[in-house]
C-alpha positions as CSV (number, residue, x, y, z in Angstrom):
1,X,-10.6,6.7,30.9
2,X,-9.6,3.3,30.3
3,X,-7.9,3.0,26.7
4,X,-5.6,0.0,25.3
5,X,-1.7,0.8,25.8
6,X,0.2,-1.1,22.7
7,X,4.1,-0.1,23.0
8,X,5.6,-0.4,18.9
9,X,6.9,2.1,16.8
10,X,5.6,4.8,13.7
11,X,6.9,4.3,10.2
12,X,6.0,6.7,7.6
13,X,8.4,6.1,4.7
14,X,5.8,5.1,1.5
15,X,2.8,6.6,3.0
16,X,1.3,9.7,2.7
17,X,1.0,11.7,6.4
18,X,-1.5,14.0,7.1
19,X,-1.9,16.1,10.2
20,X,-4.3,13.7,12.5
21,X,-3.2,10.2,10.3
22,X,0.0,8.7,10.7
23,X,1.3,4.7,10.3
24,X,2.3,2.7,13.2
25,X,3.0,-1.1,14.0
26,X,3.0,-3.1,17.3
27,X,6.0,-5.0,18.4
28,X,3.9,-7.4,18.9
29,X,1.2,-7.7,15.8
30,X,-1.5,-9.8,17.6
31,X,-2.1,-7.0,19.8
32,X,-4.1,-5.4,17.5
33,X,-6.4,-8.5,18.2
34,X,-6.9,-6.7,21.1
35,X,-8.4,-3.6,19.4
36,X,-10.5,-5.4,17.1
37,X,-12.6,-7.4,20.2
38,X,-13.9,-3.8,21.1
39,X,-15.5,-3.8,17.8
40,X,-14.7,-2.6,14.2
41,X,-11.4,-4.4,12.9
42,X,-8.1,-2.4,12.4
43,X,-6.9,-2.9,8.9
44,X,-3.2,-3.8,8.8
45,X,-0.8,-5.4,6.5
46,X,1.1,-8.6,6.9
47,X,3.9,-6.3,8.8
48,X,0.7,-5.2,11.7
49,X,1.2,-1.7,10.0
50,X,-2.0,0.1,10.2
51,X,-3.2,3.9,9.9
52,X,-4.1,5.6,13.0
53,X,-6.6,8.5,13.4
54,X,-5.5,10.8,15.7
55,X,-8.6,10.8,18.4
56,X,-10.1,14.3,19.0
57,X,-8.4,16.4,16.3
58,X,-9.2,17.0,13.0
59,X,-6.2,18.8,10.5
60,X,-6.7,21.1,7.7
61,X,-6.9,18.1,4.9
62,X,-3.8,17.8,2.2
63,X,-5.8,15.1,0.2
64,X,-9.5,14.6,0.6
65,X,-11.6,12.2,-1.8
66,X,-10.5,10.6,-5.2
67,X,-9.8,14.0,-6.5
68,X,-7.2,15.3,-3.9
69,X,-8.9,18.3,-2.7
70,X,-7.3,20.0,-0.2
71,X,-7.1,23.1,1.8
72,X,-4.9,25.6,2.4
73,X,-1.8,24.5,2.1
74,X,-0.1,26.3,4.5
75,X,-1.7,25.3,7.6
76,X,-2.2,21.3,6.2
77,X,1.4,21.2,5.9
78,X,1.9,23.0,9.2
79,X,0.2,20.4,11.0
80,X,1.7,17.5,9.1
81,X,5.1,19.2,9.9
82,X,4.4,19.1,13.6
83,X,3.2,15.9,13.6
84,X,6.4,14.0,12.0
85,X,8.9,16.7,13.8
86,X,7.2,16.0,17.3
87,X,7.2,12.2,17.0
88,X,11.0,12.2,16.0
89,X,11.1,12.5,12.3
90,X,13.8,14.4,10.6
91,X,15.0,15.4,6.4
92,X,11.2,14.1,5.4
93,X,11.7,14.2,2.1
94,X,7.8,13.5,-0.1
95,X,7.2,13.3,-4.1
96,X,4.7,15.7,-5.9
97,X,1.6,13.1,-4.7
98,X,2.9,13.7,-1.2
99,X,4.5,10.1,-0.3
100,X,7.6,10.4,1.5
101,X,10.2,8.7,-0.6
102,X,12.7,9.3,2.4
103,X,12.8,10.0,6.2
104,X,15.1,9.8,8.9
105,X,15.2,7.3,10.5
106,X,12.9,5.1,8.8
107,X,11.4,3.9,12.5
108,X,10.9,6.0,15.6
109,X,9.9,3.8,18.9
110,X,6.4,4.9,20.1
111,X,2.9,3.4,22.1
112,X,-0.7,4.3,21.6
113,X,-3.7,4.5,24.0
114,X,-6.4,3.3,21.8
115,X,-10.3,3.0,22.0
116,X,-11.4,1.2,18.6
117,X,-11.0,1.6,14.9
118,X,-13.3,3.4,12.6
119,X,-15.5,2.6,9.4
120,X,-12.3,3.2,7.9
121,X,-10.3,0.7,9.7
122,X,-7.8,2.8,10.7
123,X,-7.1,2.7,14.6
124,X,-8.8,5.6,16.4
125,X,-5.9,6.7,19.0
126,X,-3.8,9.3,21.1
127,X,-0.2,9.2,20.4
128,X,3.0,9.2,22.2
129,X,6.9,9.5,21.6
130,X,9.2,7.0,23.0
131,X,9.0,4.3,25.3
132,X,5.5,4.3,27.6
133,X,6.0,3.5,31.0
134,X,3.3,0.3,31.5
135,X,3.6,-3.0,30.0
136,X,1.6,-3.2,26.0
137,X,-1.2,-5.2,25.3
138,X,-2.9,-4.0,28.7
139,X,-5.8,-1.0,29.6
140,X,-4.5,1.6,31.4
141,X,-6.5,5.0,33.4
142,X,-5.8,7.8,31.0
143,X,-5.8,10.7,33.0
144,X,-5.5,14.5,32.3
145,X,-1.4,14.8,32.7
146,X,-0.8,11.5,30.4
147,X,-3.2,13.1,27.7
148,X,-1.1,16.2,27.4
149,X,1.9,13.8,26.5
150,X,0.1,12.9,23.6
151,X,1.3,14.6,20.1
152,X,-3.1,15.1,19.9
153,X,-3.0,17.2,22.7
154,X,0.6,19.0,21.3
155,X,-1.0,19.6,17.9
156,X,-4.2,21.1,19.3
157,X,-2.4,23.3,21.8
158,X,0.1,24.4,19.4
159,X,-2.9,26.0,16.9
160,X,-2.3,23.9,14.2
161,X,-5.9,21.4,14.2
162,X,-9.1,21.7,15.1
163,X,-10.9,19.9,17.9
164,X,-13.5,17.6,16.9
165,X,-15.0,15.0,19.5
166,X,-16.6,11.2,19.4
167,X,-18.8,10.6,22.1
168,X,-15.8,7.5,22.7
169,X,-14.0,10.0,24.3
170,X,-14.6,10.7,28.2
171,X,-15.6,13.7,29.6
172,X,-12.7,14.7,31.9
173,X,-10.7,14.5,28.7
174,X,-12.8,16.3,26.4
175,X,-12.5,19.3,28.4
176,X,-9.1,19.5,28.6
177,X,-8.9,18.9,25.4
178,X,-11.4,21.5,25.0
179,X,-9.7,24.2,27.0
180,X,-6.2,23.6,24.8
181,X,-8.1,24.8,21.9
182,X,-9.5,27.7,23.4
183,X,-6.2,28.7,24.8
184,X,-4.8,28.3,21.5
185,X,-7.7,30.5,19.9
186,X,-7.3,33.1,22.5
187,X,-3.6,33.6,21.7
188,X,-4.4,33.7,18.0
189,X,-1.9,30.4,18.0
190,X,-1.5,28.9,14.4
191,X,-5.0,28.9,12.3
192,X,-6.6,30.5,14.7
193,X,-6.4,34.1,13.5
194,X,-7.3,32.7,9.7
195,X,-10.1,30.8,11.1
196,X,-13.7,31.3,9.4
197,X,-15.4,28.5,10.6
198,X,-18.0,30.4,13.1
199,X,-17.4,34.1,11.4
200,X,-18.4,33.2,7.9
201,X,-16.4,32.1,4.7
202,X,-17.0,33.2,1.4
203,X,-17.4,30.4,-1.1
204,X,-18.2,31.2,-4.6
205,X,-16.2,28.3,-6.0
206,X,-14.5,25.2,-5.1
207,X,-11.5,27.1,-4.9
208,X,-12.5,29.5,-2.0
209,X,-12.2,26.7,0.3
210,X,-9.2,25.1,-1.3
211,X,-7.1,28.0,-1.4
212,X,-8.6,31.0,0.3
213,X,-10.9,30.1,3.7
214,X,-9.8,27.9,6.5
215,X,-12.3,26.1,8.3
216,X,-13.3,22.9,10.0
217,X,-12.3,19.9,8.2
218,X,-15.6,18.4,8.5
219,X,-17.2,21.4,7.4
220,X,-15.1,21.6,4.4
221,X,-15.2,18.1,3.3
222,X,-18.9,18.0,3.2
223,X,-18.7,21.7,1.4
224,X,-16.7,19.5,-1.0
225,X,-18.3,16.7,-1.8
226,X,-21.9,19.3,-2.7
227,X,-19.8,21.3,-4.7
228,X,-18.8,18.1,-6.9
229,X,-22.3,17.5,-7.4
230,X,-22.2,20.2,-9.9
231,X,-23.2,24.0,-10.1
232,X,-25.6,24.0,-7.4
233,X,-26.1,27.2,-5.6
234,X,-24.6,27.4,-1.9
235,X,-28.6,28.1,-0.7
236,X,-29.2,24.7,-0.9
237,X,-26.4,23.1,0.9
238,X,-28.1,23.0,3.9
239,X,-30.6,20.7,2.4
240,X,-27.3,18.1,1.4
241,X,-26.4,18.3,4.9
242,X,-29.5,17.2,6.3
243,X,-29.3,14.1,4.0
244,X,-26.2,13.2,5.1
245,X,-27.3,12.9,8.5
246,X,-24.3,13.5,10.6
247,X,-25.1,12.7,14.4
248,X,-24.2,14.8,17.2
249,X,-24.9,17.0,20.2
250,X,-24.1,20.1,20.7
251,X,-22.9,20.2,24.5
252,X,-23.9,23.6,25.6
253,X,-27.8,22.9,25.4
254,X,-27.5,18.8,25.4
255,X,-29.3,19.3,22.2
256,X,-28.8,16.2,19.9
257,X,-29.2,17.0,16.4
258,X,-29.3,14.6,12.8
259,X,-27.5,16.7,10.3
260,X,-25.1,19.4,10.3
261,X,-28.0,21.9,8.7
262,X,-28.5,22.2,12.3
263,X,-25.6,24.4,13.1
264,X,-24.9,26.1,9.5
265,X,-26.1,29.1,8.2
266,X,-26.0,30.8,4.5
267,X,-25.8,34.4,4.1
268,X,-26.3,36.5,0.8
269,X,-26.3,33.5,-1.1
270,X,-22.4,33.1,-0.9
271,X,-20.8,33.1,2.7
272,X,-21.3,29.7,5.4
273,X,-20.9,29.7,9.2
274,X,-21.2,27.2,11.9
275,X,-23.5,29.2,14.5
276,X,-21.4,26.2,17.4
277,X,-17.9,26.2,18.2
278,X,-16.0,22.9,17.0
279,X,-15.5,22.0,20.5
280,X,-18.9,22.7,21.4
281,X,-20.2,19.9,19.2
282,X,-19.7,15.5,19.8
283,X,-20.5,13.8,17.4
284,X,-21.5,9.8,17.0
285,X,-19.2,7.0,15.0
286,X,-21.2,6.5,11.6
């Protein structure tokens, strides 16, 4: 797959890290020109610092909406750990809203491969450490053994995300990245083993999914946003989901499918399951 190599460095002191969303700036700024003729534009400040989105993965969420939901702590944190530790990142050191007040160093050298920015305008990207081997500012073949140089490929391997694909994304890599995942499931790597996604999580209140169930980040953001609607029984969140009219296939069947009520089921009134696998599932840019 053919993806934009830009050579720069990451910079996370004032900003508040996730586990697929991290800061980075070109040595040369311009270059995210480059980006922006495939499409949407990459927001950046006068510096060229811009958020990235970490292509393929999807991390248990530290700070979702206005309101700051998040989810279990443990494994958001775990991911966000990885993350900062991987890219070369040491004595992080955040305040209570979770901005890092202090790091060491403040800059570690870096590149990304990236394919476009999303509604958000954050650049949609794999990752790497240290200096990349071509020249920036130029498409290079992304092939299987570069993608598992990429901290996205680390952080799904290691346990500690969830896979969730664009249809951007080739194929050939998609599979691999697909296979990580399930190697990491099968060992019972990271979140795995706490994983209720596909087996069924309780949720009486908003606080089952921010403290008690792990599941897919997507899953649980929508979960969020119909809970904040007010006291609306779980029965009816299928019905919210097909109104928000999230696009995808599911791979297994080539089924393409307008709304996630297509793969989520309610039980007695209180428990939620995807009846697909994360990885099974590619879903369309809004």
């Amino acid at each position: 797959m053919t993806m934009l190599l830009i050579n720069g460095a990451f910079q996370i002191k004032g900003t508040q890290p996730d586990g697929d969303t991290v800061r980075f700036m070109p040595g040369d700024p311009r270059e995210w020109d480059l980006v922006n003729s495939r499409g949407r534009a990459v927001k950046h400040d006068v510096l060229g610092r811009a958020a990235l989105r970490l292509d393929a993965i999807d991390a248990p969420e530290t700070h979702y909406g206005p309101n700051r939901v998040h989810q279990p702590l443990q494994f958001a944190h775990a991911a966000r750990d990885e993350l900062l530790n991987w890219l070369g990142f040491t004595n992080v050191q955040q305040g209570p809203d979770e901005t890092v007040t202090t790091v060491v160093p403040e800059t570690v050298p870096g590149f990304i491969l990236a394919s476009g920015a999303d509604i958000h305008g954050r650049c949609i990207a794999l990752a790497g450490r240290g200096a990349s081997e071509g020249n920036s500012g130029v498409d290079v073949d992304v092939d299987v053994d570069m993608l598992r140089r990429t901290v996205n490929h680390h952080l799904l391997a290691a346990g500690l995300v969830f896979p969730t694909f664009y249809r951007s994304l080739l194929p050939s890599l998609r599979t691999e990245f697909t296979a990580a995942a399930r190697q990491a499931r099968t060992a019972g790597l990271g979140l795995w083993p706490s994983d209720t996604t596909t087996t069924g999580a309780k949720v009486t209140a908003l606080s089952s999914i921010t403290d008690e169930v792990v599941i897919l980040p997507k899953l649980f953001r929508r979960l969020v946003d119909y809970l904040q609607l007010g006291n609306l029984p779980l029965a009816c969140f299928p019905a919210y989901l097909a109104g928000v009219q999230d696009r995808f296939t599911i791979t297994s069947s080539g089924k393409r499918c307008t709304g996630l009520h297509n793969v989520v089921e309610i039980s007695n009134g209180q428990s939620v399951r995807m009846t697909q696998p994360p990885e099974d599932l590619v879903f369309e840019e809004a």
